[in-house]
C-alpha positions as CSV (number, residue, x, y, z in Angstrom):
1,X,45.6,12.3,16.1
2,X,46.9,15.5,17.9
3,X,44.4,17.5,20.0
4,X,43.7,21.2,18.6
5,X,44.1,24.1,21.1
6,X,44.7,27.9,21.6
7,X,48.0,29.0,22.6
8,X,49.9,32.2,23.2
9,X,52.9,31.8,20.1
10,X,55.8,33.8,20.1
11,X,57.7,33.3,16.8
12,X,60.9,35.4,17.7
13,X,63.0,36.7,20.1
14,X,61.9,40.2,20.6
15,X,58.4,39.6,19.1
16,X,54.9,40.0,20.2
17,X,53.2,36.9,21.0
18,X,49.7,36.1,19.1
19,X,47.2,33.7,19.8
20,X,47.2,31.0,17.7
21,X,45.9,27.0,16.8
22,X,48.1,24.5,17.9
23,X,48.1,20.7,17.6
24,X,49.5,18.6,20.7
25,X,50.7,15.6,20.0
26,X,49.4,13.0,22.5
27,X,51.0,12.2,25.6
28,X,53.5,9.1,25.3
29,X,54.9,6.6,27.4
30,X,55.2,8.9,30.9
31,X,53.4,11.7,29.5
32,X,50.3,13.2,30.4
33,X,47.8,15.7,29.1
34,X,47.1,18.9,31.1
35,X,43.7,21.1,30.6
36,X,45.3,24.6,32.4
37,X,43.4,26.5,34.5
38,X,45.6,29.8,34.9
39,X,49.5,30.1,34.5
40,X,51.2,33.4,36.0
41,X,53.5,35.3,33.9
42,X,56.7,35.2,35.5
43,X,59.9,37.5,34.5
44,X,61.5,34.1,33.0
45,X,59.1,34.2,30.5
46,X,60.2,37.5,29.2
47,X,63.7,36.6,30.3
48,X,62.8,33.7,27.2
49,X,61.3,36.6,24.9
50,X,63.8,38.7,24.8
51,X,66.9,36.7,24.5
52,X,68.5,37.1,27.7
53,X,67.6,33.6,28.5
54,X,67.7,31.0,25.2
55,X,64.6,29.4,24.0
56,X,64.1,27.5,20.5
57,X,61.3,29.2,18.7
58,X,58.7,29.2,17.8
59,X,57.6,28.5,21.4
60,X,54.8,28.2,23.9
61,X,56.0,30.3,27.2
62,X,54.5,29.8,30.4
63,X,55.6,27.6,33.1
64,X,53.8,28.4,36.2
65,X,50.7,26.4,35.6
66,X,47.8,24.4,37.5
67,X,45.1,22.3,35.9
68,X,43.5,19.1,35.5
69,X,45.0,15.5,34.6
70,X,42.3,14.8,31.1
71,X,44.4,12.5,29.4
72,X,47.0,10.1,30.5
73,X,50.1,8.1,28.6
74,X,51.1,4.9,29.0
75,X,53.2,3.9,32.2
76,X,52.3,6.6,33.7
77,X,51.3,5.7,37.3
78,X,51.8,8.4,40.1
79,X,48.7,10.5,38.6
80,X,45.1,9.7,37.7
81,X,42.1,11.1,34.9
82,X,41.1,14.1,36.8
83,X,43.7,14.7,39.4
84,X,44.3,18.8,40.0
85,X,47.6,19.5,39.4
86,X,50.6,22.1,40.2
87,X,52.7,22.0,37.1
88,X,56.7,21.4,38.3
89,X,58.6,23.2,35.2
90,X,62.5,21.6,36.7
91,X,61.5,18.0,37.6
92,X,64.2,16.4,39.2
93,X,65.1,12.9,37.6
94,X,66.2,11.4,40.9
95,X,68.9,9.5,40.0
96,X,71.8,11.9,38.6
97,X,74.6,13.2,41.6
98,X,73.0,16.3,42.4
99,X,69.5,14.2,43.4
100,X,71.4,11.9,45.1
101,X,73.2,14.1,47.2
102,X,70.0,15.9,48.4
103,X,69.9,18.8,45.8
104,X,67.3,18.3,43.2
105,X,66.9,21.5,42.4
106,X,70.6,21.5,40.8
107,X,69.4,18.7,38.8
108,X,71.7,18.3,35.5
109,X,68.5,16.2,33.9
110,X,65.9,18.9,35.1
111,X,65.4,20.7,31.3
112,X,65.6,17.8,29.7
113,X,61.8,18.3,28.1
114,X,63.0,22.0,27.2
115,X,63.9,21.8,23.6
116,X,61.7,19.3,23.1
117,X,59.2,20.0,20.4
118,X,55.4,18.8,21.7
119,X,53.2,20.5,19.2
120,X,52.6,21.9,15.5
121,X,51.4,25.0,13.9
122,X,49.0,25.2,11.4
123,X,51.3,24.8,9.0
124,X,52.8,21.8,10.4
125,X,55.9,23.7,11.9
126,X,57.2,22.5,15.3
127,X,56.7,24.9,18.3
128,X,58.2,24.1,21.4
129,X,57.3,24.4,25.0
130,X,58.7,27.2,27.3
131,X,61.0,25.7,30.2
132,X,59.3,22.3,29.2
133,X,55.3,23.6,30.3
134,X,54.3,25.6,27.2
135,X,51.5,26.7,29.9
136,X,50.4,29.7,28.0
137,X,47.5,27.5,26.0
138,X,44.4,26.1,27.3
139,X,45.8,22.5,27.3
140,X,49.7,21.0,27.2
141,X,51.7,18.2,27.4
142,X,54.1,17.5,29.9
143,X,56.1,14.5,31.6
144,X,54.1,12.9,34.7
145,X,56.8,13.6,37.1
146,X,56.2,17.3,36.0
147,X,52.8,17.3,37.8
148,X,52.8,17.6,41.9
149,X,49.1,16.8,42.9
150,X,47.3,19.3,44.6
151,X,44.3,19.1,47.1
152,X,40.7,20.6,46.5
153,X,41.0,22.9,48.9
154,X,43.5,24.7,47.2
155,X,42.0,27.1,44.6
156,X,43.6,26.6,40.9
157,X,44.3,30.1,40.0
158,X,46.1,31.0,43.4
159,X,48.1,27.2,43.1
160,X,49.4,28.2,39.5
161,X,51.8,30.7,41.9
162,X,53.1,28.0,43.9
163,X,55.0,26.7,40.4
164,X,57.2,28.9,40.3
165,X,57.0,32.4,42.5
166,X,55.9,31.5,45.7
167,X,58.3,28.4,45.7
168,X,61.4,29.7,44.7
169,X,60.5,33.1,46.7
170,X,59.7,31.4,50.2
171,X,62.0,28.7,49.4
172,X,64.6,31.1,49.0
173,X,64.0,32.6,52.8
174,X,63.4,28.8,53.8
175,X,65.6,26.8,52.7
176,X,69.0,28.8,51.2
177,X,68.8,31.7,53.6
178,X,67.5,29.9,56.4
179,X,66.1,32.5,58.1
180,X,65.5,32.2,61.9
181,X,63.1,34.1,64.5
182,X,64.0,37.6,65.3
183,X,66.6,38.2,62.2
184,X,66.3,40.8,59.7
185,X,66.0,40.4,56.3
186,X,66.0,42.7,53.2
187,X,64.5,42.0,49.9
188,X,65.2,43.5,46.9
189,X,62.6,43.8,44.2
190,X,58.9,43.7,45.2
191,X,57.7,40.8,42.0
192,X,56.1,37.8,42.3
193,X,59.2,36.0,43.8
194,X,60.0,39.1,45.9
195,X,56.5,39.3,47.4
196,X,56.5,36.1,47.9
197,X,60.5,35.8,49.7
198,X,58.3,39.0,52.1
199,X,55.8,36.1,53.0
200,X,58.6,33.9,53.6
201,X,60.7,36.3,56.2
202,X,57.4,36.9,58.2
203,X,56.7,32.8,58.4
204,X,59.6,32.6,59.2
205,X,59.6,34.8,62.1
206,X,61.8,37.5,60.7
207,X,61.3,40.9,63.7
208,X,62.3,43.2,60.5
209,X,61.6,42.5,57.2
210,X,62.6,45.7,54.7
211,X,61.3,45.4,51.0
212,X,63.2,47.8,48.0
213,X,61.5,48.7,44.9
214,X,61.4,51.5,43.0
215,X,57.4,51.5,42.5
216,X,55.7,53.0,45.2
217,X,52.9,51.4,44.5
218,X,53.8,48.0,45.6
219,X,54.5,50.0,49.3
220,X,50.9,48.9,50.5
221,X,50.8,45.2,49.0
222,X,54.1,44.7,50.5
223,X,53.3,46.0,53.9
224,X,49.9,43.7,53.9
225,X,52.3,40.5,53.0
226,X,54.8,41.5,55.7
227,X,57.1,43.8,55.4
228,X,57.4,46.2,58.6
229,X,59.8,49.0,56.1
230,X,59.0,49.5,52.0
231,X,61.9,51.8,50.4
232,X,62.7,53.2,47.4
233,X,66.2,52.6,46.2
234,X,68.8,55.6,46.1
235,X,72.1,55.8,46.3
236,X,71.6,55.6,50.5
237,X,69.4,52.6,50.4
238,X,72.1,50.6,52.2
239,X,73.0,53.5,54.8
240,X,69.1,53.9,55.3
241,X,69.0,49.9,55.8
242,X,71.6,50.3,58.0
243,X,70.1,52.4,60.2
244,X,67.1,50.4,60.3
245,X,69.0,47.4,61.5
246,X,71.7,48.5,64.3
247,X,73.9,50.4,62.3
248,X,75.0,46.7,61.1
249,X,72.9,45.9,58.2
250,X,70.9,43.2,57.6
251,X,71.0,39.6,58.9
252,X,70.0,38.5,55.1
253,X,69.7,40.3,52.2
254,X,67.4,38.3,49.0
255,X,67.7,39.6,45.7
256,X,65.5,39.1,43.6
257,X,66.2,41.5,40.4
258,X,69.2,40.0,38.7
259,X,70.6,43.2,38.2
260,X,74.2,43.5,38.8
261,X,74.1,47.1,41.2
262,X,71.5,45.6,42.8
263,X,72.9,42.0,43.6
264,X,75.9,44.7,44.9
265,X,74.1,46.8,46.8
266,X,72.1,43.6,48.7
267,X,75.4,42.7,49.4
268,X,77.0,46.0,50.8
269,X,73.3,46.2,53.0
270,X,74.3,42.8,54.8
271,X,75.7,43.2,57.9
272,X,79.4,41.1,59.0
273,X,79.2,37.9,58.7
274,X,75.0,38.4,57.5
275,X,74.3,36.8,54.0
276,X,73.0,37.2,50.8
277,X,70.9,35.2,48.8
278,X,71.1,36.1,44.7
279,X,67.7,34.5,43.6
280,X,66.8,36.9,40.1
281,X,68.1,35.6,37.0
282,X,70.3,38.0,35.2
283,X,72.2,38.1,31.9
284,X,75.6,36.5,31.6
285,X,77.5,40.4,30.5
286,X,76.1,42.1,33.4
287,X,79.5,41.7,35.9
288,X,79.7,42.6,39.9
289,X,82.5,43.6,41.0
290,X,83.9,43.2,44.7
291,X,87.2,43.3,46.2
292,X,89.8,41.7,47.7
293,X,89.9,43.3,51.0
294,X,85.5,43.3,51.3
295,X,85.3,39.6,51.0
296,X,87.6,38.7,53.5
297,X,86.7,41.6,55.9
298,X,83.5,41.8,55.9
299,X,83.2,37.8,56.3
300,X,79.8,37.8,54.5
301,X,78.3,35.2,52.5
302,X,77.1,35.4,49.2
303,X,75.3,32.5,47.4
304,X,73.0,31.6,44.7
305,X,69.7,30.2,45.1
306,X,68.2,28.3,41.8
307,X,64.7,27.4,42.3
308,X,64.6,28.4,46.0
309,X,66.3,25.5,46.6
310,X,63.5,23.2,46.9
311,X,62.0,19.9,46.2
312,X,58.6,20.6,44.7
313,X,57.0,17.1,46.0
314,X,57.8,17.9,49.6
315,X,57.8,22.0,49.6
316,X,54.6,22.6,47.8
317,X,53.0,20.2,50.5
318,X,54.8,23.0,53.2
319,X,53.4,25.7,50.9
320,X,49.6,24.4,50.9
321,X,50.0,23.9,55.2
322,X,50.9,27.5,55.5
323,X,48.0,28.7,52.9
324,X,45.3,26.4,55.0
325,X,46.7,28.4,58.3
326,X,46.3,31.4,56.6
327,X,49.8,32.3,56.9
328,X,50.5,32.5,53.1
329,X,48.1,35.2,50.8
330,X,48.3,33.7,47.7
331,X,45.2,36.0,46.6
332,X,46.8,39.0,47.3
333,X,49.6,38.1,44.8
334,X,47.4,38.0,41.8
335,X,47.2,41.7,40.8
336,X,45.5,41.4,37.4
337,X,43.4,37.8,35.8
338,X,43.9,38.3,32.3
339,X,43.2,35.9,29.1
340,X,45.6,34.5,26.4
341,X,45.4,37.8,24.2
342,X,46.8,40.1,27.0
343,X,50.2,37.8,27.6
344,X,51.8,40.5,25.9
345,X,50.5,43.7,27.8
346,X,51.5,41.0,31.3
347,X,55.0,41.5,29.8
348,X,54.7,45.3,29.2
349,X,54.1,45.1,32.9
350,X,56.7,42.9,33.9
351,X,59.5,45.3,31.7
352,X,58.1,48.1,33.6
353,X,58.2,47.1,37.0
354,X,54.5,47.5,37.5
355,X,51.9,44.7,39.6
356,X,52.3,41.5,41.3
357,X,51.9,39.1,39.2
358,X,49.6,38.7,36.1
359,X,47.8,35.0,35.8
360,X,46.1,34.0,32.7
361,X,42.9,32.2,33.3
362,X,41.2,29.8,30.8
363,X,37.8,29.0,31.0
């Protein structure tokens, strides 16, 4: 028998999601059965909604999720009943060439749970879950190697942001920038991965760290996370990040929008030979443009960053370090706990520009 539990459906693309019954099916062989405690609603879930990412539907969105272990398939053997969890929504399957050569977050096998169909409707109609979590619903089912235990010290609502914001944000500065001491960086949208790429410069040791957003109302969050400048884009941003930095521009610039003028002007506000780091997801027609002289002159270098580049089993562990220092506010990052009902007001927010990051709580 499947287990009966409330979830946040979304039926079509463009829709409203409702809350409705759902029956798991049980875990199988390397499955397990998560009770969530709180799952953050990130931009990829209304990236899903709206079409400008592909999802089957009906579907269950939500990937950045903590909980507890409360059930447990067979062969499963690196978690236990009761283990607290960080749900991992890309886990890397270790053996294709992109794991073997050191880049598991590239991994061709990572979605392989994302069309996968892991509950029914009332009426007996598949639903599917988002990125492979379905974490919008008090309980899901997900692969073992999906879950990336967690330590009590580490509270469950603030962990559900190390799934997916606060890894692929610091990760980004970490691991595909590389950010050293005394360099300056730039971000570019003031989000949960943006707030979160802030942290990141400052661990790093970044002496300037510039955040861009058009809500002023992020300025003080941002500033308490980090960054030593918060500006609102114009058509001078770059010139007035120039002038903050030398006259050069910045050492790195990390966008986090996915827009196509912005990914441009991150890259016109990097200094020679400086680089910038695309980490928003954008839609396939949105083009930028650059040319032929710029590239070559301006010896910059521009690269994508899926996932912030990291390995979940090792980075998280970095992640939970920094937040036991006291170096990395994940409080801070939580601007509104809401419940299932409210998913769709979280992406209201999100479409607006508004908050940090929204994190549904179950009781």
């Amino acid at each position: 028998m499947g287990h009966q539990v409330p979830a946040s459906v979304l039926r079509e693309v463009g829709g409203r999601p409702a809350v409705e019954e759902i029956e798991l099916a049980p875990p199988g062989a390397g499955q397990v059965r998560v009770k969530l405690a709180a799952t953050g609603v990130c931009h990829s879930d209304l990236s899903l909604a709206t079409g400008t990412m592909t999802q089957v539907m009906p579907v269950v969105l939500g990937h950045e999720g903590a909980g507890v272990v409360v059930e447990v398939g067979a062969k499963v053997t690196s978690v236990r009943l009761g283990d607290r969890v960080v749900l991992n929504w890309a886990p890397a399957c270790r053996a294709c060439w992109f794991c073997e050569h050191g880049e598991p977050y590239l991994c061709q096998n990572a979605g392989r749970a994302w069309g996968r169909t892991h509950a029914r409707l009332a009426d007996g109609s598949p639903v599917y879950p988002g990125l492979g979590v379905g974490g919008f619903a008090g309980e899901t089912v997900v692969d073992a190697t999906s879950c990336v235990p967690l330590p009590d010290d580490v509270p469950l609502v603030e962990a559900a942001l190390l799934g997916c914001a606060v890894l692929t944000g610091v990760g980004a500065v970490r691991n595909a920038a590389k950010v050293r001491p005394g360099e300056s960086v730039v971000v570019f949208g003031l989000g949960g991965v943006g707030l979160s790429a802030v942290q990141g410069a400052r661990i790093a040791g970044a002496e300037q760290v510039i955040a861009v957003d058009p809500m002023p109302g992020k300025a003080e969050l941002a500033r308490k996370l980090g960054a030593t400048e918060v500006l609102v884009p114009g058509p001078d941003v770059g010139k007035r990040i120039r002038a903050l930095t030398g006259g050069r521009g910045a050492d790195h610039a990390i966008e986090c929008v996915g827009r196509a003028d912005t990914i441009r002007t991150a890259w016109s506000s990097t200094r020679r030979g400086g680089q910038t780091t695309v980490v928003g997801l954008g839609a396939a027609t949105d083009q930028v443009t650059f040319n032929a002289l710029e590239v070559g002159h301006f010896a910059r270098t521009l690269r994508g960053c899926m996932y912030g580049s990291t390995d979940p089993a090792v980075d998280i562990a970095f992640l939970i370090d920094r937040y036991r220092d006291g170096s990395l506010d994940l409080r801070s990052m939580v601007s509104q706990e809401i419940g299932l009902a409210d998913v769709g007001e979280a992406f209201d927010r999100l479409s607006a520009g508004s908050g940090a990051r929204s994190v549904v709580v179950f009781d």
